[in-house]
Backbone atoms as SQL, in Angstrom:
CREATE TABLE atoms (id INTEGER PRIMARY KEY, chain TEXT, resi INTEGER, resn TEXT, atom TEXT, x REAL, y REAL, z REAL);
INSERT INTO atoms VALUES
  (1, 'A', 1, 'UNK', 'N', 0.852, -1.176, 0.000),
  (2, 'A', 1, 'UNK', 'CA', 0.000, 0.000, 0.000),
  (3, 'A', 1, 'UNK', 'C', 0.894, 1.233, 0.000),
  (4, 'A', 2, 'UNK', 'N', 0.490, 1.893, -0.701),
  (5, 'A', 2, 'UNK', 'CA', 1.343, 3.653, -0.814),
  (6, 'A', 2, 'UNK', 'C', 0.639, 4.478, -0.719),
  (7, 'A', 3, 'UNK', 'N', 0.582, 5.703, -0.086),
  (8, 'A', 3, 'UNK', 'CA', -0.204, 7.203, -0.472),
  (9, 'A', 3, 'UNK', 'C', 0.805, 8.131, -0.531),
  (10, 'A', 4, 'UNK', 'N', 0.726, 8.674, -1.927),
  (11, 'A', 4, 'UNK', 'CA', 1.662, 9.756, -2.283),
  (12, 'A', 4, 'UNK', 'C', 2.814, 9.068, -1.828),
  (13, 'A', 5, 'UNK', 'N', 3.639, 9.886, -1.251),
  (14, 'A', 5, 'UNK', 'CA', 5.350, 9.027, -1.548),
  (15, 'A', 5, 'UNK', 'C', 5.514, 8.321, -0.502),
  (16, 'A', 6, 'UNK', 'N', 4.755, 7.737, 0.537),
  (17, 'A', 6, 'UNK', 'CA', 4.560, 7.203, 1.833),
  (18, 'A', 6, 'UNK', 'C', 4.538, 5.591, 1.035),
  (19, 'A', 7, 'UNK', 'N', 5.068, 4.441, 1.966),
  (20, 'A', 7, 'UNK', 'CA', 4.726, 3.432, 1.886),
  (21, 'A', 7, 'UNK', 'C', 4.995, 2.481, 3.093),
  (22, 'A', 8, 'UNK', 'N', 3.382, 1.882, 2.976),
  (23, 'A', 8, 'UNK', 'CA', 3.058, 0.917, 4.680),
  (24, 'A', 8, 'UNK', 'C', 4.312, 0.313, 4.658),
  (25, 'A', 9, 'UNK', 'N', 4.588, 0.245, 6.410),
  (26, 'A', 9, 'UNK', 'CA', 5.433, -0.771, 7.223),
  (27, 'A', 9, 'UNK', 'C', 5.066, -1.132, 8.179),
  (28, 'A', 10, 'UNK', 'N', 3.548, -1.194, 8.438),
  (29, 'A', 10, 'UNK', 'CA', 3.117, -2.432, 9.303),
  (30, 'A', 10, 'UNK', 'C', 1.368, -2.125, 9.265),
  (31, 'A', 11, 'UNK', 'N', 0.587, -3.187, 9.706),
  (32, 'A', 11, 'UNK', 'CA', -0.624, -3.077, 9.722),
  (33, 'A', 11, 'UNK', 'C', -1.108, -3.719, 10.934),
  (34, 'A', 12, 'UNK', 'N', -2.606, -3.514, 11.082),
  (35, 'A', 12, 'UNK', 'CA', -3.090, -4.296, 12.527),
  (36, 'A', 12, 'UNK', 'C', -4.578, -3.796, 12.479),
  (37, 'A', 13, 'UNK', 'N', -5.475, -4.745, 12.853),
  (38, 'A', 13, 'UNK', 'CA', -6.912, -4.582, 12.571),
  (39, 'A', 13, 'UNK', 'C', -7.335, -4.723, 14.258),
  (40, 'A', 14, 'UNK', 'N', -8.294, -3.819, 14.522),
  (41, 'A', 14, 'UNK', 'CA', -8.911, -3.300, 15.789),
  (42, 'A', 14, 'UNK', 'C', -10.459, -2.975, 15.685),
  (43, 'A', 15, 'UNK', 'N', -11.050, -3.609, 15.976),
  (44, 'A', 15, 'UNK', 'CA', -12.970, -3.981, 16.335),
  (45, 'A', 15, 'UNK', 'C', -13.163, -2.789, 14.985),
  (46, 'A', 16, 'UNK', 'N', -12.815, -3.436, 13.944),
  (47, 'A', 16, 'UNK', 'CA', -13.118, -3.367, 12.605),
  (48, 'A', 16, 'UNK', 'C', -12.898, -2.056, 12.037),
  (49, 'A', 17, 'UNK', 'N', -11.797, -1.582, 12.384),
  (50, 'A', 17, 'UNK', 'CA', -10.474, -0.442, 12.155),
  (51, 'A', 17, 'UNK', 'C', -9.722, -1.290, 11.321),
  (52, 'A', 18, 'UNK', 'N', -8.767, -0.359, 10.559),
  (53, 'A', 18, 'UNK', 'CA', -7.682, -1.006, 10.194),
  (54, 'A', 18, 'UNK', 'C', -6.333, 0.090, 9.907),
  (55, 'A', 19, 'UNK', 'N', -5.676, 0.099, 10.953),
  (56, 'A', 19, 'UNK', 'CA', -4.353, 0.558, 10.847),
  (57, 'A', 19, 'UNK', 'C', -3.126, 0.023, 10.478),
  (58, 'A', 20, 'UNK', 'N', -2.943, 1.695, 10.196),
  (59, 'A', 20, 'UNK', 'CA', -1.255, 1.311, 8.925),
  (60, 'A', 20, 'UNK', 'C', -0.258, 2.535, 9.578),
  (61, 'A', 21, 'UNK', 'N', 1.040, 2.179, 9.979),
  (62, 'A', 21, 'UNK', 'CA', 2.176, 2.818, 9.857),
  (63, 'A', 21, 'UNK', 'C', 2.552, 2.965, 8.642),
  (64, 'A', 22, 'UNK', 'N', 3.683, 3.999, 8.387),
  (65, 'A', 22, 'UNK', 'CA', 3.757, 4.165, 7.219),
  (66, 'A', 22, 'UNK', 'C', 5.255, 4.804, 7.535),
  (67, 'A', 23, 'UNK', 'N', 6.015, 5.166, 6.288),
  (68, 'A', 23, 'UNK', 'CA', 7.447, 5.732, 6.776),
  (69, 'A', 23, 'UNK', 'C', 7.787, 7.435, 6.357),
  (70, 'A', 24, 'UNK', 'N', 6.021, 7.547, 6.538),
  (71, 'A', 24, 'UNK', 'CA', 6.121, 9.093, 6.617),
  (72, 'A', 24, 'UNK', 'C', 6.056, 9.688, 7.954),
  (73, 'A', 25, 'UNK', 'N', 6.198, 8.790, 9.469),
  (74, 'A', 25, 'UNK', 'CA', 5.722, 9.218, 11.000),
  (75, 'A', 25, 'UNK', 'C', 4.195, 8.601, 11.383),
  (76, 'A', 26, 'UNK', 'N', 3.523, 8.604, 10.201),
  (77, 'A', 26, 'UNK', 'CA', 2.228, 8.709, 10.256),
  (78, 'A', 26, 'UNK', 'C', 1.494, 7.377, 10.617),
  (79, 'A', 27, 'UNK', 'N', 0.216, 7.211, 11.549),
  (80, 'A', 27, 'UNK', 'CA', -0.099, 6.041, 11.618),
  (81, 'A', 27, 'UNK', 'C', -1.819, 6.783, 11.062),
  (82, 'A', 28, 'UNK', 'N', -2.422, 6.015, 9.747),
  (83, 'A', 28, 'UNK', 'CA', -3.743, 5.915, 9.784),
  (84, 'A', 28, 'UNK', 'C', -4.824, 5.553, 9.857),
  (85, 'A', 29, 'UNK', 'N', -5.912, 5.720, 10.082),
  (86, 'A', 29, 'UNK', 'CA', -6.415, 4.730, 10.483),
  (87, 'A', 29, 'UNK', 'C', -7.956, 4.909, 9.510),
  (88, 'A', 30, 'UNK', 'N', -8.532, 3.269, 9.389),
  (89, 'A', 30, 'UNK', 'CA', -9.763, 3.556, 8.106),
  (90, 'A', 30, 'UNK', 'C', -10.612, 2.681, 8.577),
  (91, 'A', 31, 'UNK', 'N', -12.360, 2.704, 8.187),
  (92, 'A', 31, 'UNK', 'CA', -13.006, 1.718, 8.473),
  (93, 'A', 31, 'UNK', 'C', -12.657, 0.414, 7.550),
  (94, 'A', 32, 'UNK', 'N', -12.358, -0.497, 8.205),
  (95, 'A', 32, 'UNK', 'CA', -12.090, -1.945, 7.493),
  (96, 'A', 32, 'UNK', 'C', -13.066, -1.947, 6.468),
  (97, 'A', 33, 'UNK', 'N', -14.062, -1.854, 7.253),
  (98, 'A', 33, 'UNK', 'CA', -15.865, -2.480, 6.326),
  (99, 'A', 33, 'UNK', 'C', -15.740, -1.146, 4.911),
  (100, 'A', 34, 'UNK', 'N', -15.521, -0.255, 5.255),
  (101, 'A', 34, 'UNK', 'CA', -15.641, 0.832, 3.853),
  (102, 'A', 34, 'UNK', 'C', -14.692, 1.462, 3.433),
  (103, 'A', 35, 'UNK', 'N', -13.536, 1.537, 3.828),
  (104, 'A', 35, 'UNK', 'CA', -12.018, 1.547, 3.109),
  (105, 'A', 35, 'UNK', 'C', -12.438, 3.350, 3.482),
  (106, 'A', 36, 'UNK', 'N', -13.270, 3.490, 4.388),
  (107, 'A', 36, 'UNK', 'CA', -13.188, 5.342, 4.430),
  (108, 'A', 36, 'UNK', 'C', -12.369, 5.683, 5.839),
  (109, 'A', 37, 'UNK', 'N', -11.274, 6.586, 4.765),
  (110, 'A', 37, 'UNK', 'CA', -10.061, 7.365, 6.148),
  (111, 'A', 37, 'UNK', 'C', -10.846, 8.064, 7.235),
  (112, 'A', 38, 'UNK', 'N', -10.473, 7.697, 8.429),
  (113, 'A', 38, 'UNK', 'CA', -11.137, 8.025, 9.644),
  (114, 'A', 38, 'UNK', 'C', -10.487, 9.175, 10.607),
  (115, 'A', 39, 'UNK', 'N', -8.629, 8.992, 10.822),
  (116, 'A', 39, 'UNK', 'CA', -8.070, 9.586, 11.151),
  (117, 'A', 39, 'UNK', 'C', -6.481, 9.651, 10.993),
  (118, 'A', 40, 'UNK', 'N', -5.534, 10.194, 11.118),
  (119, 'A', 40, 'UNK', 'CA', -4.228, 10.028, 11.013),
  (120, 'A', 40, 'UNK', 'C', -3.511, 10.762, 12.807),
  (121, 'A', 41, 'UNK', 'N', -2.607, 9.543, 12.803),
  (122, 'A', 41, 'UNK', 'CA', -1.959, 10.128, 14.564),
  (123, 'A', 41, 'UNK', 'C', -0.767, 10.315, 14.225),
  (124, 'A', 42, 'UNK', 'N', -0.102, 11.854, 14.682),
  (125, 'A', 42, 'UNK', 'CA', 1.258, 12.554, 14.001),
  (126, 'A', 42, 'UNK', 'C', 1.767, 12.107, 14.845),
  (127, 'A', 43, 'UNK', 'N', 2.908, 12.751, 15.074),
  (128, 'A', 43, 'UNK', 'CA', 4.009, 12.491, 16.503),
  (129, 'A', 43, 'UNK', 'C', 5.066, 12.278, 16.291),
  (130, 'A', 44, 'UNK', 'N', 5.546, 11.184, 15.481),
  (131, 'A', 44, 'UNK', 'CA', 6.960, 10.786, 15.119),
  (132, 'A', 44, 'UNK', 'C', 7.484, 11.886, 13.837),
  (133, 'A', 45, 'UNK', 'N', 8.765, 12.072, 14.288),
  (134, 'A', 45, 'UNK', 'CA', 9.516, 12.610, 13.584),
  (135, 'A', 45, 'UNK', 'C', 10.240, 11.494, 12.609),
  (136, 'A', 46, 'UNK', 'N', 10.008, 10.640, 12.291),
  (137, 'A', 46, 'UNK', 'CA', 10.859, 9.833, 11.699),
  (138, 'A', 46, 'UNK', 'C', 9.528, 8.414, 10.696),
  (139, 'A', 47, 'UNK', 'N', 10.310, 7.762, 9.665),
  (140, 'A', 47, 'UNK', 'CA', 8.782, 6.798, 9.899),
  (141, 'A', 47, 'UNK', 'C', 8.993, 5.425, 10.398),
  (142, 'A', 48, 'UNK', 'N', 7.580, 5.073, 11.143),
  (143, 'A', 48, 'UNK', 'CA', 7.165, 4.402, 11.864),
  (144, 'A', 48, 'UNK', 'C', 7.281, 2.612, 11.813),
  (145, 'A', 49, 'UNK', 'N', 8.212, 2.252, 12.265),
  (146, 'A', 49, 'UNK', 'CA', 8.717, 1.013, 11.558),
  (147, 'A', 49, 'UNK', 'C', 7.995, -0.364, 12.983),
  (148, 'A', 50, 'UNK', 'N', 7.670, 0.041, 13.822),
  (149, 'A', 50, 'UNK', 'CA', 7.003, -0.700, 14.233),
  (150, 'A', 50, 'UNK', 'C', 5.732, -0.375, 15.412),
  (151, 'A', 51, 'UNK', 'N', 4.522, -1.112, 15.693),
  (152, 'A', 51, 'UNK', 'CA', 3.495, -0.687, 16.221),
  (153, 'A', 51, 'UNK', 'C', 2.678, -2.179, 16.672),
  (154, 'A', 52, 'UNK', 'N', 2.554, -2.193, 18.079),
  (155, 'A', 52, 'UNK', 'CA', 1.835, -2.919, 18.855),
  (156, 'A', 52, 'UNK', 'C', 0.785, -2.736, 19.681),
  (157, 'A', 53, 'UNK', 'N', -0.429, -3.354, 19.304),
  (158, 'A', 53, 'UNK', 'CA', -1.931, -3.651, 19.577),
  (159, 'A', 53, 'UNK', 'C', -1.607, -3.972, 21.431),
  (160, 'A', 54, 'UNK', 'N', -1.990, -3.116, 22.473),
  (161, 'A', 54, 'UNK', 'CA', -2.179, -4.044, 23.678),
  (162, 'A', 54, 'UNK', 'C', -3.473, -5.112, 23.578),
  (163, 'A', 55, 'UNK', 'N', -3.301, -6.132, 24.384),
  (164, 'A', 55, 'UNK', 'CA', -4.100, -7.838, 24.424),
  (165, 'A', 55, 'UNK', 'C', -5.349, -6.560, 24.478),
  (166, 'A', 56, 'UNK', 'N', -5.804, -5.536, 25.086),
  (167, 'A', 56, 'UNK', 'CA', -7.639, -4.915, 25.277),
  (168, 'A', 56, 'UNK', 'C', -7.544, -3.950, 24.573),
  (169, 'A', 57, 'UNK', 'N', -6.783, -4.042, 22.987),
  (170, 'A', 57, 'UNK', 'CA', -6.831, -2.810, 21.899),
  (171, 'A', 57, 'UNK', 'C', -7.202, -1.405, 21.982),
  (172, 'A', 58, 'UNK', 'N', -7.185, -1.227, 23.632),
  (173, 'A', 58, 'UNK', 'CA', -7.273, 0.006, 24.134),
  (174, 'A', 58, 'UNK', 'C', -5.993, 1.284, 23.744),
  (175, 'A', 59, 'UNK', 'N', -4.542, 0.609, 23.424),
  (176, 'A', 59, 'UNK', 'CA', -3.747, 1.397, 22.873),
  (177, 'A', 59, 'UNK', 'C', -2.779, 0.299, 22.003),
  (178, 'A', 60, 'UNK', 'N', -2.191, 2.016, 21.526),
  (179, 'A', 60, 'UNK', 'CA', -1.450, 1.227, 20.055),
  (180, 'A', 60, 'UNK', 'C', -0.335, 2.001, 20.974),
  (181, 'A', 61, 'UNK', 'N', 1.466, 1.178, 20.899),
  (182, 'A', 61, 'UNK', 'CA', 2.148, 1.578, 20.679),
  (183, 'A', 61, 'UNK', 'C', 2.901, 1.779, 19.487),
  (184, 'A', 62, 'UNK', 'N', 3.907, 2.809, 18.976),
  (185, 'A', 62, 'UNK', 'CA', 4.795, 2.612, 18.017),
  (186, 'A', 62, 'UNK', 'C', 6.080, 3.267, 18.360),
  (187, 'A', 63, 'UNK', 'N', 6.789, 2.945, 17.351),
  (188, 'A', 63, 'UNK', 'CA', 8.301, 3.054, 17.774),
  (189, 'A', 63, 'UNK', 'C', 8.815, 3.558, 15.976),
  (190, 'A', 64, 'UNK', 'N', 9.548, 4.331, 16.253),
  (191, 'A', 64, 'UNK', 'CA', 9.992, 4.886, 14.892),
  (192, 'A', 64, 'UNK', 'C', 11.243, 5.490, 14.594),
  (193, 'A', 65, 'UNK', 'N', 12.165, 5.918, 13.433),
  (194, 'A', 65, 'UNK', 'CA', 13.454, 6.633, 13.374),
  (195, 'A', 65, 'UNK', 'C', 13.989, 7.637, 14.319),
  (196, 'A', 66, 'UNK', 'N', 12.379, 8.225, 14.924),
  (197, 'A', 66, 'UNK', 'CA', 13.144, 9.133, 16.147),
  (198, 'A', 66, 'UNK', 'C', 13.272, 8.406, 17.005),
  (199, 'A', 67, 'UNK', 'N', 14.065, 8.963, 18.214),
  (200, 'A', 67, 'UNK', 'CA', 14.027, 8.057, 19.639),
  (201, 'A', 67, 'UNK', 'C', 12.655, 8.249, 20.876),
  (202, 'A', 68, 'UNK', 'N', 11.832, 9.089, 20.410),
  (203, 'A', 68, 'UNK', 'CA', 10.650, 8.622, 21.371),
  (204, 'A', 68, 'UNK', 'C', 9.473, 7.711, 20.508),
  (205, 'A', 69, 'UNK', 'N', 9.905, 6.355, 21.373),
  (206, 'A', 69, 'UNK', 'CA', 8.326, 5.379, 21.771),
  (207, 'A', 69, 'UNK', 'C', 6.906, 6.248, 21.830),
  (208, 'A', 70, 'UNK', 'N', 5.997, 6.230, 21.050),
  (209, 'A', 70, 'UNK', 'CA', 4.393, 7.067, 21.430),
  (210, 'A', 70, 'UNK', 'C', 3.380, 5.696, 21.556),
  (211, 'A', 71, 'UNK', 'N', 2.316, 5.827, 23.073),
  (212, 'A', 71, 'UNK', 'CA', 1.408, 5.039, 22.928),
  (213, 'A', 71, 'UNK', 'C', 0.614, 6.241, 22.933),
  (214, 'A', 72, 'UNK', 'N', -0.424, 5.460, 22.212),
  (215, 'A', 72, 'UNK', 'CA', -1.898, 6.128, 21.637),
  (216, 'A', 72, 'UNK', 'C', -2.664, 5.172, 22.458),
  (217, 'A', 73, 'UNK', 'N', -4.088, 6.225, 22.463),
  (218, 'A', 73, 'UNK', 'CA', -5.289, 5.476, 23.196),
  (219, 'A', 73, 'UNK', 'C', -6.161, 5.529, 21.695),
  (220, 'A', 74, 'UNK', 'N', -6.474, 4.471, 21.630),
  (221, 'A', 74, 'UNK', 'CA', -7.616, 4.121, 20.000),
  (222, 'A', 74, 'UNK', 'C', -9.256, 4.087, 20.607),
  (223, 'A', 75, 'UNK', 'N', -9.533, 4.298, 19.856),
  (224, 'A', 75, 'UNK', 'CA', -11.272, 4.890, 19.907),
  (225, 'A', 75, 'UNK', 'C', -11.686, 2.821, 20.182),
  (226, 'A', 76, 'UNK', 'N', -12.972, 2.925, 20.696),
  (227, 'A', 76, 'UNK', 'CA', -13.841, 1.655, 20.505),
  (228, 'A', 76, 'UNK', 'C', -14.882, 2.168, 19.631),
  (229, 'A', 77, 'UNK', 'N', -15.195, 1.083, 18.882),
  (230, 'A', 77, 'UNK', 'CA', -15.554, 1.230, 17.741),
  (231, 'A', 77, 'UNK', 'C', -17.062, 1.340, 18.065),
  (232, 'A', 78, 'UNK', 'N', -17.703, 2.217, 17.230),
  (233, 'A', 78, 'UNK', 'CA', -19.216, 2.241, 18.234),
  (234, 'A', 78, 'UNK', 'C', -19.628, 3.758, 17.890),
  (235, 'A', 79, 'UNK', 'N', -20.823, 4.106, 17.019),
  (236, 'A', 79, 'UNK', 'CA', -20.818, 5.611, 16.520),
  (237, 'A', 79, 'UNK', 'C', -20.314, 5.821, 15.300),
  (238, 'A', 80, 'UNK', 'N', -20.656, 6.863, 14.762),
  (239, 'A', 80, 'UNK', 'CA', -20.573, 7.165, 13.222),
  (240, 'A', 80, 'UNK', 'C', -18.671, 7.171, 13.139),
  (241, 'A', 81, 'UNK', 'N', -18.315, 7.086, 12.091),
  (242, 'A', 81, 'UNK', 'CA', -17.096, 7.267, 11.566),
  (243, 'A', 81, 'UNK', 'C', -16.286, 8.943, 12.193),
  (244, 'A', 82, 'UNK', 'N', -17.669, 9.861, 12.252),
  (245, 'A', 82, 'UNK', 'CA', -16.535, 11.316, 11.807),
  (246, 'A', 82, 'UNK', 'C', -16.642, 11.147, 14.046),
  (247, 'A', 83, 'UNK', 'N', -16.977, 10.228, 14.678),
  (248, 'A', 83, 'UNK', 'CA', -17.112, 10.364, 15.956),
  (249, 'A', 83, 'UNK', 'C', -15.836, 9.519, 16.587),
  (250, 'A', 84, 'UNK', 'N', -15.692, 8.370, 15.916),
  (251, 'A', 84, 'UNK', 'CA', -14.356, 7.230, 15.790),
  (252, 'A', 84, 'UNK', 'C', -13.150, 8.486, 15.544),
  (253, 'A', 85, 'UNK', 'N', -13.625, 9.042, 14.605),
  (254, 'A', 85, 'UNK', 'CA', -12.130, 9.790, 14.147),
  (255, 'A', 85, 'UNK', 'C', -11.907, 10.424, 14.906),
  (256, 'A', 86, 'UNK', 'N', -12.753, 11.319, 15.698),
  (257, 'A', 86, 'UNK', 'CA', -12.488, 12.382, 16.545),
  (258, 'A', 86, 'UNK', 'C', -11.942, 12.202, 18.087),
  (259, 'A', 87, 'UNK', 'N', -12.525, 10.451, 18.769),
  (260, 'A', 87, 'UNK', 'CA', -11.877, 10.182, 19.696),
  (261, 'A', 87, 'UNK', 'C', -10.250, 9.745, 19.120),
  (262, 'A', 88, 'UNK', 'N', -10.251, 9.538, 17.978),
  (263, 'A', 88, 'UNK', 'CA', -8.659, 9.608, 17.821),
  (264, 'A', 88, 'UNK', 'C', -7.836, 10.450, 17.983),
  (265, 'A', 89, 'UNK', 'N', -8.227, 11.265, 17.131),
  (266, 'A', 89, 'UNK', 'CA', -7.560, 12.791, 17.344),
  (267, 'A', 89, 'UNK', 'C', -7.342, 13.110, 18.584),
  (268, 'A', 90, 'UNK', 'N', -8.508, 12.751, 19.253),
  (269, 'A', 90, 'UNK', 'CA', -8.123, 13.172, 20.560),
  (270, 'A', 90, 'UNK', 'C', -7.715, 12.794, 21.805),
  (271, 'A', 91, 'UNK', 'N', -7.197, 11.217, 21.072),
  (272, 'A', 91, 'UNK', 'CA', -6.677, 10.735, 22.176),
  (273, 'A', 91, 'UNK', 'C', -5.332, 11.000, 22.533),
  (274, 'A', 92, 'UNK', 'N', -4.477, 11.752, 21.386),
  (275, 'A', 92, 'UNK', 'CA', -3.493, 12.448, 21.777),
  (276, 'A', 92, 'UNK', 'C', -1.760, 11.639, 21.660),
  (277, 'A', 93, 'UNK', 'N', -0.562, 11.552, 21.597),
  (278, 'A', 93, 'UNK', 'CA', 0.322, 10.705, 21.812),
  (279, 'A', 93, 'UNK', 'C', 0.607, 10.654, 22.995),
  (280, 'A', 94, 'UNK', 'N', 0.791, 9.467, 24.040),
  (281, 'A', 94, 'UNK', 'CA', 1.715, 9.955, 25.374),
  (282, 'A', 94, 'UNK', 'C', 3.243, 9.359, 24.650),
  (283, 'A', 95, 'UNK', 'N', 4.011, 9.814, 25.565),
  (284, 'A', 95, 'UNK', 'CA', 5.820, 9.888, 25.549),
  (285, 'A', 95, 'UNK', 'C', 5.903, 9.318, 26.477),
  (286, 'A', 96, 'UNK', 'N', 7.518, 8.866, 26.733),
  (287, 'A', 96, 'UNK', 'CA', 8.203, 8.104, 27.812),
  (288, 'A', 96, 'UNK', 'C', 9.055, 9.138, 28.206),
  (289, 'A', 97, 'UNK', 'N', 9.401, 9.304, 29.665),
  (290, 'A', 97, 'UNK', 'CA', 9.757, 10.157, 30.693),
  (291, 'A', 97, 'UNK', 'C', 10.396, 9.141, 31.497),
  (292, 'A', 98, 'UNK', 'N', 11.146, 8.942, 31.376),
  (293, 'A', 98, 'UNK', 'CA', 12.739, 8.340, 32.550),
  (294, 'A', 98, 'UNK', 'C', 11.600, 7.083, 32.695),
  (295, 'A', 99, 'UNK', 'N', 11.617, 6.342, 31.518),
  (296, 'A', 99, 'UNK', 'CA', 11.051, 5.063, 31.110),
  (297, 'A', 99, 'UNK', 'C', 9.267, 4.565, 31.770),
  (298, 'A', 100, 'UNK', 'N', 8.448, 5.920, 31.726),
  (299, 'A', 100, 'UNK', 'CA', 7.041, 6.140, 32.899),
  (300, 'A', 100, 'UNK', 'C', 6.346, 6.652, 31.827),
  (301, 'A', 101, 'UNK', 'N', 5.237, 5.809, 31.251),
  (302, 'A', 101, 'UNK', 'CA', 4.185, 6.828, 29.930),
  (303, 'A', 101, 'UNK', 'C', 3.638, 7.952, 30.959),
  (304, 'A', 102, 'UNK', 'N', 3.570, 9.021, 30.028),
  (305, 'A', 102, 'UNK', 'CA', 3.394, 10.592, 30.603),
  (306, 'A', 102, 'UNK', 'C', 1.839, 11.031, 28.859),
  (307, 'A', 103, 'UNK', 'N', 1.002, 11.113, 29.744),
  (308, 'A', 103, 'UNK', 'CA', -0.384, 11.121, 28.961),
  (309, 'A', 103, 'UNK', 'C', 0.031, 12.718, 28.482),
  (310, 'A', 104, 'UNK', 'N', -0.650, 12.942, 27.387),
  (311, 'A', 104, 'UNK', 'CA', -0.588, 14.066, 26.176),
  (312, 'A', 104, 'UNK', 'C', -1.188, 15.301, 27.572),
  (313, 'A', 105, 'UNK', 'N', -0.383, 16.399, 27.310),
  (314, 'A', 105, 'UNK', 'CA', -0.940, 18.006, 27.985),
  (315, 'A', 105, 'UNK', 'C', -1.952, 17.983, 27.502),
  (316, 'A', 106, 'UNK', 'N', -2.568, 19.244, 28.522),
  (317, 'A', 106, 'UNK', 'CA', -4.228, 19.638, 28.245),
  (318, 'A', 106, 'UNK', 'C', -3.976, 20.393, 27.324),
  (319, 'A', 107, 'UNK', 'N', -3.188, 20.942, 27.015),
  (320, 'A', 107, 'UNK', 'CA', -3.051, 21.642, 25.602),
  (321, 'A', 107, 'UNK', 'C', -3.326, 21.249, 24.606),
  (322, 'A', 108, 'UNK', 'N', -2.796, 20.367, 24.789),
  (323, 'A', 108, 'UNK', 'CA', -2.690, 19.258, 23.450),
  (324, 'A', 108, 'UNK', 'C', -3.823, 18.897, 22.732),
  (325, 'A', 109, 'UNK', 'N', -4.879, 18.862, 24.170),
  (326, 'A', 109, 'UNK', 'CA', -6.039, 18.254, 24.054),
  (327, 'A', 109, 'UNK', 'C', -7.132, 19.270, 23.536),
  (328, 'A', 110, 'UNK', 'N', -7.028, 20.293, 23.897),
  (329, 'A', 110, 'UNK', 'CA', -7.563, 21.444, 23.919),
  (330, 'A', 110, 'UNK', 'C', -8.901, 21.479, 23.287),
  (331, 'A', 111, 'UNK', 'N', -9.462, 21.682, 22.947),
  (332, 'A', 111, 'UNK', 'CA', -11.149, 21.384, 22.284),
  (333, 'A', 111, 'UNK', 'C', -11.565, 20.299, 21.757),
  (334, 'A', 112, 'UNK', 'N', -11.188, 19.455, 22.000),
  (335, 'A', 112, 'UNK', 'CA', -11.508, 18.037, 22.156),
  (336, 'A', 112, 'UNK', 'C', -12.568, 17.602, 23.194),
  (337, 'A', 113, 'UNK', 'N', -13.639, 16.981, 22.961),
  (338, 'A', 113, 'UNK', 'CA', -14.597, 16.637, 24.252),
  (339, 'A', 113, 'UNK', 'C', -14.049, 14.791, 24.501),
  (340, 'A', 114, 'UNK', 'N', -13.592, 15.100, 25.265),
  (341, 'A', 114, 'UNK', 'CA', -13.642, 13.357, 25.745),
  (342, 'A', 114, 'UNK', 'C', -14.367, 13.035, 26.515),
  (343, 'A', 115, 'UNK', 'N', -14.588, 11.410, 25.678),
  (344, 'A', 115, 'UNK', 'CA', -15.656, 10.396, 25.760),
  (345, 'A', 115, 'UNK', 'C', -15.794, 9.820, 27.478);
């Protein structure tokens, strides 16, 4: 799979999501069932060469050319598409801090309503 000059380096399917790293930083994410883009999670400076599902698909980690590790919190699937996308967006990247996940600033979060 490619978009524009990007091409996948890893995939993983989540309560009928389907995410892709890619080696532009970028991880995106689409409804399995209708191939429609839902959201994209920035963060890495580098691209994204590997990404792990926790066992309760509650977060994705990935690991990429830069040196910070980002776990993401992923939406449950449930509600229209543009509502999936938006708990993405807003679930924000956390970072590692003297090896301790450190959840995304309220900044970060900033007009986002969480679920």
């Amino acid at each position: 799979m490619v978009e524009g000059d990007s091409q996948v380096t890893g995939v993983a399917f989540h309560q009928g999501l389907l995410l892709a790293a890619f080696d532009d930083g970028v991880v995106r994410i689409w409804d399995a069932a209708t191939g429609r883009a839902l959201s994209r999670l920035r963060g890495h400076q580098g691209g994204v060469y590997r990404m792990q599902l926790r066992p309760d698909g509650r977060q994705l980690a990935t690991a990429a050319l830069d040196p910070v590790p980002r776990l993401w919190r992923l939406p449950h699937r449930g509600g229209s598409p543009a509502e999936v996308a938006e708990r993405a967006r807003c679930g924000g990247a956390w970072r590692l801090e003297g090896g301790m996940p450190v959840p995304p600033s309220a900044d970060a979060l900033r007009g986002c309503a969480r679920p």
